[in-house]
N, C-alpha and C positions, 0 to 999 in steps of 0.2 A: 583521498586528497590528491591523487594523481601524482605521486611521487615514483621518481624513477632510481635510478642505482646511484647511491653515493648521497642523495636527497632524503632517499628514505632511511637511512644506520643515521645520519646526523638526528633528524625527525623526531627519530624512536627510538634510538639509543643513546647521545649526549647528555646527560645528567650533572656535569661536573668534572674539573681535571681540566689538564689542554690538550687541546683538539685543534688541530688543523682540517681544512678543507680545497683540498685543489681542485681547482676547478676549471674545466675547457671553455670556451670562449662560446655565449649562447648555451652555455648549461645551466640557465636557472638557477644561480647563488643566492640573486633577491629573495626569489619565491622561495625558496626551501629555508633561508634565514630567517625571515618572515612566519614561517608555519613554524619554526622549531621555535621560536617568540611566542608564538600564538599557544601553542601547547603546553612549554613551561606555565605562562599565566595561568592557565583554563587548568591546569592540575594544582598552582599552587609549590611547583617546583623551585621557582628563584625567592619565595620567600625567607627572608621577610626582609630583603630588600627590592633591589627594580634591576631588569636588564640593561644596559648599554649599548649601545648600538651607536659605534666610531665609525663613518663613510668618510668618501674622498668629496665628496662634489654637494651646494649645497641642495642642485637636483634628487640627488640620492638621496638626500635625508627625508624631500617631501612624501620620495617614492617607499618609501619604507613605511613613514608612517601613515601614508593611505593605506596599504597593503594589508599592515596592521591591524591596524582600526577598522576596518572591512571586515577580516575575518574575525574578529573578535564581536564586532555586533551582529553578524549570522547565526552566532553561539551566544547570541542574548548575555555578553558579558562588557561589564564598562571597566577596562582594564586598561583607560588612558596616563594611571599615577604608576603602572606598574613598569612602565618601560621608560628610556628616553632617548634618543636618535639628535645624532651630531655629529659635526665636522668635529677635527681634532682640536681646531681652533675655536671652536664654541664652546668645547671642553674646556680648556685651558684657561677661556676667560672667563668662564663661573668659576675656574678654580679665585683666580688671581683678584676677582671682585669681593672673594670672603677675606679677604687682609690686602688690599690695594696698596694701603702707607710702608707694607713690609719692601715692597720693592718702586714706588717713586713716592714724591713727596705730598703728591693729596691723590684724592679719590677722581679730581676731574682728568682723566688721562681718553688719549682717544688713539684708536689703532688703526695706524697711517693706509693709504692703499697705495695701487701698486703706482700710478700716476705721480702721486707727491714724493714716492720713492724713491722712484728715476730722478726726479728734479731732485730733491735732496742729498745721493747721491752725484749728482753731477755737478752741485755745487761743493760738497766736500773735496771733490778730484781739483774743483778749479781753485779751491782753497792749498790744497797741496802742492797743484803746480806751481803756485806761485815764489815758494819756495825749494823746488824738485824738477825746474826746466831742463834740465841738461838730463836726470832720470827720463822724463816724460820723452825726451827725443832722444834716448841713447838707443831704442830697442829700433826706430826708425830706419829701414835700409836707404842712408840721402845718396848714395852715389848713385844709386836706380832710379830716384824721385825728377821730376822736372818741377823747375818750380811753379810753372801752370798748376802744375797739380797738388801741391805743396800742401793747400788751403785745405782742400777736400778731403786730404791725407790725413789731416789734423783732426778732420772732424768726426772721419770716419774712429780714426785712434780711440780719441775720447768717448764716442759713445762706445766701441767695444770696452775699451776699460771699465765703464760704468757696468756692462753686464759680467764681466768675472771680476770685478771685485766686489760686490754683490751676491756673486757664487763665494768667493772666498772667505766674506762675514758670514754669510749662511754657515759655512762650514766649521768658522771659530765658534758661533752660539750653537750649533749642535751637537757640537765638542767639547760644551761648557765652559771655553775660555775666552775669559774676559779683555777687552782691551790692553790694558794695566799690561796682563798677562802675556798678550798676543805682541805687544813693545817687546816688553823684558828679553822675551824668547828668540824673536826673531832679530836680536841686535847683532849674533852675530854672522848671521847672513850676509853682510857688507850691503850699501846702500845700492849696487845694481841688481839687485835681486827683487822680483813682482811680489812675493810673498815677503817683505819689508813693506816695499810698496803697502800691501794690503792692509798692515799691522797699524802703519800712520793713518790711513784713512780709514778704517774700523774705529780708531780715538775720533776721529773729525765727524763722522758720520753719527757716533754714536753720542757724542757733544751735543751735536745737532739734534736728534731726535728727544732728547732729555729735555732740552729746551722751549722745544715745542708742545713737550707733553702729549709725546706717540710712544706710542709702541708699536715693533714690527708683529708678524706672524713668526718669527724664529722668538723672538724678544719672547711674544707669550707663552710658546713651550718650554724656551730657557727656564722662565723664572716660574712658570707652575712647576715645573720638574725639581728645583730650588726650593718652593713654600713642603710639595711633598715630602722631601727627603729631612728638613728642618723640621719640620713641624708635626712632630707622630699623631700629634691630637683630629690636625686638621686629615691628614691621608686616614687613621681611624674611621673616622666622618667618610671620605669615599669610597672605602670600604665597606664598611658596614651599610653607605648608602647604595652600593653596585654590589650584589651578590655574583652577576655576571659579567666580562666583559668582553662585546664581541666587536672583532677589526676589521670591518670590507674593504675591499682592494688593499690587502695588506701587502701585496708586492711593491708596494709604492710606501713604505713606510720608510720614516727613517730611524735613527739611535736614540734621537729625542724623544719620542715618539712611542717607540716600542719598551725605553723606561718608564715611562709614565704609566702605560697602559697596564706593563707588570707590576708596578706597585701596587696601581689601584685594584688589579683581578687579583690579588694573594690567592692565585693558583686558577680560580675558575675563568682561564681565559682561553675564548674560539678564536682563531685567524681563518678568514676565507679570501683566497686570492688564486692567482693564473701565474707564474713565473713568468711564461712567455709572453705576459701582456705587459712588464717591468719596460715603461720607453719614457720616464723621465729624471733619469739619472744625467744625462747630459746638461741640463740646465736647473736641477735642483740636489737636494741631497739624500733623496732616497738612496735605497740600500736591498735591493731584491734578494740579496744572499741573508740579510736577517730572516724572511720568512722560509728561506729554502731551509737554512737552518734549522728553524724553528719545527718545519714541516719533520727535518732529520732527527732531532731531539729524543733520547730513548722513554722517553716520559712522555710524549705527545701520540695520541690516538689521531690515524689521518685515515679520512672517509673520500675518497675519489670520484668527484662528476665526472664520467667520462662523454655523457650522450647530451647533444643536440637537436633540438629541431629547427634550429635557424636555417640552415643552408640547405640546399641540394646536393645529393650524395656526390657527383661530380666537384662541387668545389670543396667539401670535405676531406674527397684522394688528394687535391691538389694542397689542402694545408696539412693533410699529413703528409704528403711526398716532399713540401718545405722543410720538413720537422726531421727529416727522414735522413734529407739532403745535409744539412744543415750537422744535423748529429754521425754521420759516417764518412761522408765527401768531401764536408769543407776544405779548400785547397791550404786554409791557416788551421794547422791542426788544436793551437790554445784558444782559437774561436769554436770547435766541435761544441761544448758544452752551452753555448749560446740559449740554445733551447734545450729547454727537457723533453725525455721521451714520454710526452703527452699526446695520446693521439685522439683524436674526437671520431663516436662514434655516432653513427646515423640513429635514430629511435624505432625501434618493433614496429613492424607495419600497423598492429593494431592499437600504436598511441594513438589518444585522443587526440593530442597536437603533433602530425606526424610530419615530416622533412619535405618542401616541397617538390613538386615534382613539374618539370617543361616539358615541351616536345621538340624541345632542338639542343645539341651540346651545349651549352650557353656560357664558355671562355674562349674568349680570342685574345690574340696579341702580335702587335704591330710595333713595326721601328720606323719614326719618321727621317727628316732630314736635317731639322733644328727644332728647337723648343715650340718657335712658333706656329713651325707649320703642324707642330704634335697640338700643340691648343687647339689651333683651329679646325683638326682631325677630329679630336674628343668632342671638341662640340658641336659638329657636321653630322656623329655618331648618333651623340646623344639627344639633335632633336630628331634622329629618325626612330629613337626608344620611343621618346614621345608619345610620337606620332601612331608608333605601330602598340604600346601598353600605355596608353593616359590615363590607366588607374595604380600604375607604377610609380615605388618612391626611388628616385636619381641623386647617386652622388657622385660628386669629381674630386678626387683627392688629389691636392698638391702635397711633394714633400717643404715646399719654403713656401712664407708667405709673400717674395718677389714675385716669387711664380704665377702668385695665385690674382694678379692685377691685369694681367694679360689673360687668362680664361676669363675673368669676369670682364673687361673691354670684352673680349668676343662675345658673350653671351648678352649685354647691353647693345651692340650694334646689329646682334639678330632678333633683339627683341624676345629671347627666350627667361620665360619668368625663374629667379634665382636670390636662393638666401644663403647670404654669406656668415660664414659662422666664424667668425673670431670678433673680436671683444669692442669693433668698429662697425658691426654690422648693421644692417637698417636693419633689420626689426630688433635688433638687442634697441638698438638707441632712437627709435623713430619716436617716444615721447619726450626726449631732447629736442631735436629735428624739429617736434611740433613747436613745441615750445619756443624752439630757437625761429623759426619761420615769421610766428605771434608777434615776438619782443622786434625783430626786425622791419616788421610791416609799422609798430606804434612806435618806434625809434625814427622814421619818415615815411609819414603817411600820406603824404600826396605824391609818393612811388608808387604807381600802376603797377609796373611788373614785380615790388613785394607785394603788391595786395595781390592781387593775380596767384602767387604763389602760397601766398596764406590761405585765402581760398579754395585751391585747388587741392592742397596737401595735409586742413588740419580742420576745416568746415565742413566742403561736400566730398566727402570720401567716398559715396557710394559709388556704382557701375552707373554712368549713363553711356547705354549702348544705340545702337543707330545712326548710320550716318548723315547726315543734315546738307542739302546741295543749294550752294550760295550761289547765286545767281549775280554776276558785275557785269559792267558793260564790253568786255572784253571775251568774258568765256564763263564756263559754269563750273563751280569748286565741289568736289562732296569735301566734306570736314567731319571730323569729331565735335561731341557737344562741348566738350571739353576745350577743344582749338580754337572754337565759335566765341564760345565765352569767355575765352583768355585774349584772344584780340581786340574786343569790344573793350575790357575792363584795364587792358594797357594803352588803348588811344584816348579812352573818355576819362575827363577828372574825377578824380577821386571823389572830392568834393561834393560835386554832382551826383556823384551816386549816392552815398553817405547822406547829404543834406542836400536835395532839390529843392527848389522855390516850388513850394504849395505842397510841400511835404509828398510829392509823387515824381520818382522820371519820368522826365518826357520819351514817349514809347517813340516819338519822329527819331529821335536821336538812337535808336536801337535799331539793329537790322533787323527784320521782318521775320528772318529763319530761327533767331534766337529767339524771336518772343512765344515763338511755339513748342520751346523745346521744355521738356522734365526741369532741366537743369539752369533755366529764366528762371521757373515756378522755385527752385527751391532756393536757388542763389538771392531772391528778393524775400523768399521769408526767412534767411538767415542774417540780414543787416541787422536788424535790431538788435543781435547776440554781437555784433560787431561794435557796432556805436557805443556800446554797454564797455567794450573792452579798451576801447580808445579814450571812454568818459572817464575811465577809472584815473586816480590819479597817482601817474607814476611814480611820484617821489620817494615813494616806500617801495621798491621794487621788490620785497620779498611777499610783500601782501600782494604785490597785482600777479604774483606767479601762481599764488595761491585760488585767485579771482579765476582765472585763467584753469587753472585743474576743475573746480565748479563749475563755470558758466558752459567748458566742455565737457562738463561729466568724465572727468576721468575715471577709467577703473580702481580697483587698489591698488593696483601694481602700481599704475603710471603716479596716482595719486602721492605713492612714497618717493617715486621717485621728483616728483614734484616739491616736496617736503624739505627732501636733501636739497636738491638748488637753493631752493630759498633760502634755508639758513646758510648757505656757503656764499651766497649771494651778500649774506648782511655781513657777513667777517669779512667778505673780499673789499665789500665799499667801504668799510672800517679803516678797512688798511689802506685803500686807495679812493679817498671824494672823488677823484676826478674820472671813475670809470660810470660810465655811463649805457646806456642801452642797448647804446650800438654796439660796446663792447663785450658786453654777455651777448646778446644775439649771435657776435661772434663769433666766439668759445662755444656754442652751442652747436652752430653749425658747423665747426671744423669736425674734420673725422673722428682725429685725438685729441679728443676736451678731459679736460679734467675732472668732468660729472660721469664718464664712459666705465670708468669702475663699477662704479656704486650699479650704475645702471646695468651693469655685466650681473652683478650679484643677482641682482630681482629679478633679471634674465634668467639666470641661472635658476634661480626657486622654482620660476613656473614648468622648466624641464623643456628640452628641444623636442618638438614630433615633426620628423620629415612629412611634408603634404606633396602627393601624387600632383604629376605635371609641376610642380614649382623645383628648380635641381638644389642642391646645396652645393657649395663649395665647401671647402675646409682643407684645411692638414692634417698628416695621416696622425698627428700628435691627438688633434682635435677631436678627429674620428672614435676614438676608442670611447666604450662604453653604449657605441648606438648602431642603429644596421639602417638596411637599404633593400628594397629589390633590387638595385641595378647600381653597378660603382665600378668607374674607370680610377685606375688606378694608374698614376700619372708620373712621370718624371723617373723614373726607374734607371739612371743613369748610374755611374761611378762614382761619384761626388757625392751624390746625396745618400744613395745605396753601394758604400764602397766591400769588398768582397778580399783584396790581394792588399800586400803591404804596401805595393806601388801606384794602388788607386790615386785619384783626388779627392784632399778631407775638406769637407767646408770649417771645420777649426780652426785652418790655416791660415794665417793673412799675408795676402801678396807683398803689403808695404813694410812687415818687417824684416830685418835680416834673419840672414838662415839658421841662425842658432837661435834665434827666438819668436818664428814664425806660431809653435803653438803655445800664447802663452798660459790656455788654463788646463797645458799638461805641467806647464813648470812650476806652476801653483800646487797642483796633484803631488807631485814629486817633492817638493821642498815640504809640503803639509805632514807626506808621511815620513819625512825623515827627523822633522825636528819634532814633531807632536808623538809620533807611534815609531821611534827609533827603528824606522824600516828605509831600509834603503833601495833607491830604487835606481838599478845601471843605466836605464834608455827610458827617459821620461816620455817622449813621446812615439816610442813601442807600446807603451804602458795604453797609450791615451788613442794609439789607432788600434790595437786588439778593443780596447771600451768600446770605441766609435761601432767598428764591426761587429760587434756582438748584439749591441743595442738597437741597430739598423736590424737586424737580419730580424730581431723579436717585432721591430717597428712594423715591418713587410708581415709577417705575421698576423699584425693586427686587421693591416688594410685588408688582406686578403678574407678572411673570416667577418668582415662587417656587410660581402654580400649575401643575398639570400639564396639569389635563382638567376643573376646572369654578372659576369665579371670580364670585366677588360685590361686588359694591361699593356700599358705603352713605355715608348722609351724612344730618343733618336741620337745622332751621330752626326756631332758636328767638327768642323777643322777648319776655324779662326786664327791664324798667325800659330800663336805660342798657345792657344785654348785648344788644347782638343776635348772632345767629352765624349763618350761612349755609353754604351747601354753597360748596366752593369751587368757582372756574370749572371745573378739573381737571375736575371731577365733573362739569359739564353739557355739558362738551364728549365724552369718554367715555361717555356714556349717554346722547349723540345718535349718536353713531356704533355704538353697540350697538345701538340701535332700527333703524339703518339698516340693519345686517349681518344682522338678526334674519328681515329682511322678504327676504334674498336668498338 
């Protein structure tokens, strides 16, 4: 089976009991989870119930179960009823669909995304303000403010409030306290206190949602965690239905979470996770110390991945010299612990699948002058990768997504092919896009340049290559066929084309060069597929979306996602006759629409594969879970990677005053003193040691998702009152590349 140290004792020896699995970054946890799945089945071990298999991502769940189901039909076994593979939240809501009436009032409940969220929360906050002005602007520093700026202050205010009180309802429902609850408690905090704040809007929020009949993602582990602990009959049932139960990326667990899961494994439960790869505690409510815990437990058997074959021995000294640094150096000695001492080792020269190998150092690192002129360096760099590996896959890691709109402007004005990976990206959402293109060209169709773009973007997709030289009376053009045929199709009527007198264009009225091209021939035998979509009749706009998935043959994917509109389509016109086509066309093509969810999800299923020549963007959040031949790692500053207590925290907000510039440390801090009578002296000491710690596992990540060449930048800039600086990270790592370099 090809199993290595730590793959194989889980493998062949796991039978029962808890087990922990730690595991180094690129050490095969899938595969070796996967084969000890496969084994239990094909002996008959987890009988006579079924394994479990809890993932973070709904990608992970598919990759599991192909893996699965692979090896189990090589061994001539159909062993698809023996297992089941799921998010935590698909757990939760089979739990909550076996007694639905136990916690809302009928069976039709539906669980909100992250889109209606936001909106829902931001109208709770505007419902609050309206009674809590003088709170809303007491944390406001106005002797600093100009009133120019006044507006934007406001708006900026409100949308952060919306994302940490959001964190701090997350934190009441995985707390398991209730509204009701979260009032009573927090009454006597006095009314300038944020966690008051959070206690009222946690009631309005959760008003809200009751009446819409949603449920959140916290809602549905709350209240399965609720039906379990109530109900012995019903957790019985998950029990005896789960003989085993196993948690991937358990460093990302949270309290909720890790109840649940103990209940339902009464005793036979695996956790397999990375501590050092714990990097979303900052904006959710995991808990990386449960599974360290768990890993410490004197009753937990723990089986150690240490070997990789992802990387090149070179950037493997350089993440254990991170690891090294980090745990001995640290200049903040209650950050040491940051990382564990997990070091990853290279694989036996004669693994099958062995560590790549190059013929040149392959880390460098550079400090620019400003942000921009580091953008425009990294990707000056990265199309000379390109150029010189074209069968190389490229990534650019920003640590913000500010950041990451100026790499992609540069990479658009060089024309350098790039997929952007966060949850607005064109290929997450280019079956919106198409759609939205569609509905916009038959909302006015005697707009040339939307038909033009309908055409170009959601008809003739393919390559027509060749250049085409258009001969005027002035001088002679080469063109793309593409150019050719977008000029012709925005000067001439629509009309005209669609329906000419004797049912043919007249070829006089066409330039001469187009009528020879590929993309004449295909563009006139795709009218009839058009005339069909314009014939259709729009009144029912959820049928013609549907018309629209057919007549283009959508795949399944796009097909579902097709699906979703249309009914959100038919409740949106429900609620509003007066939206019309142009106005979904609208919402379609904006970046952040409100289908960009649903559409991340089915994204998600089909699982990302970086493609050679095309770069990806992302953030180093994003990154985790995938690799790269080749990945600049970008932004390496203070701010984003801060290191000393004097750094710059992005937690911070410039506009408020100084005693309440971080406000989701003083959430942190008032949580644990009234919830877990802990007291906490320096709320936000508490919350820059978190920052640092979690930065430093972040960089970790980045660093380990190349394979065989790494980059790392950073610049130094001194704007007025903004200074920014490379962070330590960065001078300590590109001193020891210098060193490595020279040996």
């Amino acid at each position: 089976m090809g199993l290595r140290k730590g793959q194989k004792e889980l493998v062949e020896r796991y039978r029962g009991g808890k087990c922990a699995i730690a595991a180094i970054p690129g050490g095969g946890k899938t595969h070796c989870l996967s084969l000890w799945a496969v084994e239990m089945i094909t002996h008959g071990y987890h009988k006579p119930g079924k394994i479990l298999i809890v993932t973070y991502m709904n990608s992970a769940v598919n990759n599991f179960k192909q893996r699965i189901s692979a090896e189990l039909q090589k061994r001539g076994i159909n062993g698809s009823k023996d297992y089941f593979v799921s998010t935590i939240h698909g757990l939760c809501l089979q739990i909550i669909k076996e007694k639905p009436d136990l916690i809302i009032a009928n069976e039709e409940f539906e669980v909100i995304d992250e889109v209606s969220k936001i909106h829902l929360i931001s109208s709770a906050i505007d419902e609050w303000k309206r009674y809590n002005e003088r709170e809303f602007q007491l944390y406001l520093d106005m002797e600093n403010l100009s009133v120019s700026k006044m507006g934007d202050v406001y708006k900026s205010w409100h949308e952060k409030l919306c994302r940490i009180m959001l964190s701090a309802i997350s934190d009441f429902k995985v707390k398991g306290i209730t509204p009701s609850e979260a009032k009573e408690r927090c009454k006597s905090l006095g009314r300038d206190s944020i966690l008051a704040w959070a206690s009222d809007i946690y009631e309005i929020y959760d008003r809200r949602l009751k009446i819409g009949g949603y449920l959140d993602f916290d809602d549905m582990l709350y209240n399965a965690k609720k039906m379990l602990e109530t109900d012995e009959h019903l957790l019985e049932k998950y029990r005896k239905k789960y003989t085993f139960v196993c948690e991937d990326e358990a460093q990302d667990s949270n309290y909720i979470q890790n109840e649940i899961l103990t209940l339902i494994a009464n005793g036979n439960l695996l956790r397999v996770g990375d501590s050092n790869q714990a990097i979303c505690g900052s904006f959710s409510s995991s808990d990386f110390t449960l599974f360290k815990n768990f890993c410490e437990a004197p009753d937990t058997t723990v089986y150690s991945i240490t070997q990789s074959s992802r990387n090149t021995r070179e950037i493997i000294d350089l993440a254990n010299f991170f690891v090294k640094y980090v745990r001995e150096s640290h200049p903040v000695h209650e950050c040491r612990d940051s990382l564990l001492p997990q070091y990853i080792e290279p694989v036996p020269e004669d693994d099958p699948r062995p560590n790549p190998v190059i013929d040149e150092y392959g880390i460098k690192a550079a400090v620019f002058e400003s942000w921009e002129d580091e953008a425009r360096g990294v990707v000056t760099q990265t199309i000379h990768m390109i150029k010189n590996h074209p069968d190389k896959t490229i990534a650019i890691l920003v640590p913000t997504a500010w950041k990451m709109s100026l790499v992609v402007n540069i990479l658009e004005a060089r024309k350098v092919p790039f997929e952007l990976l966060d949850n607005t990206s064109g290929e997450r959402n280019k079956t919106l896009k198409k759609l939205g293109r569609i509905i916009d060209f038959l909302a006015v169709p005697e707009d040339g340049e939307k038909f033009s773009n309908m055409i170009n973007e959601c008809i003739l997709t393919g390559d027509y290559d060749g250049p085409v030289f258009v001969d005027s009376e002035d001088e002679t053009r080469t063109m793309g066929q593409r150019e050719l045929l977008s000029e012709f199709i925005k000067k001439y009527p629509v009309e005209k084309i669609l329906y000419p007198v004797g049912g043919i264009i007249e070829t006089s009225d066409v330039p001469k060069e187009l009528l020879k091209t590929k993309i004449w021939r295909d563009f006139t035998d795709s009218l009839d597929t058009v005339r069909q979509l314009l014939e259709f009749p729009n009144t029912v706009v959820e049928k013609l979306i549907l018309f629209i998935a057919e007549k283009l043959r959508f795949d399944r994917e796009e097909r579902a996602i097709a699906q979703k509109v249309a009914g959100d389509v038919r409740y949106l016109m429900n609620q509003n006759p007066r939206w019309r086509l142009s106005d979904l066309a609208f919402e379609l093509l904006s970046p952040k629409n409100m289908f960009n969810y649903f559409a991340g999800v089915v994204w998600d299923l089909k699982g990302f594969e970086p493609k050679p020549g095309v770069v990806t963007v992302a953030t180093y959040h994003k990154s985790k879970g995938l690799e790269w031949d080749i990945v600049f790692l970008t932004g390496l500053n203070n701010a984003d990677f801060p290191v000393l207590l004097d750094d710059r925290f992005m937690g911070e907000f410039w506009f408020l005053k100084e005693q309440y510039k971080n406000p989701q440390a003083l959430i942190k801090s008032e949580m644990a003193k009234v919830f877990e009578g802990k007291i906490v002296k320096d709320s936000v000491l508490e919350s820059k040691l978190e920052t640092i710690s979690e930065r430093a596992r972040l960089l970790y990540v980045g660093i380990t998702r190349a394979k065989e060449y790494l980059f790392l930048s950073s610049y130094e800039q001194n704007k007025g009152k903004r200074v920014e600086l490379p962070s330590k990270y960065f001078f300590e790592l590109r001193r020891y590349i210098e060193e490595a370099e020279k040996t």
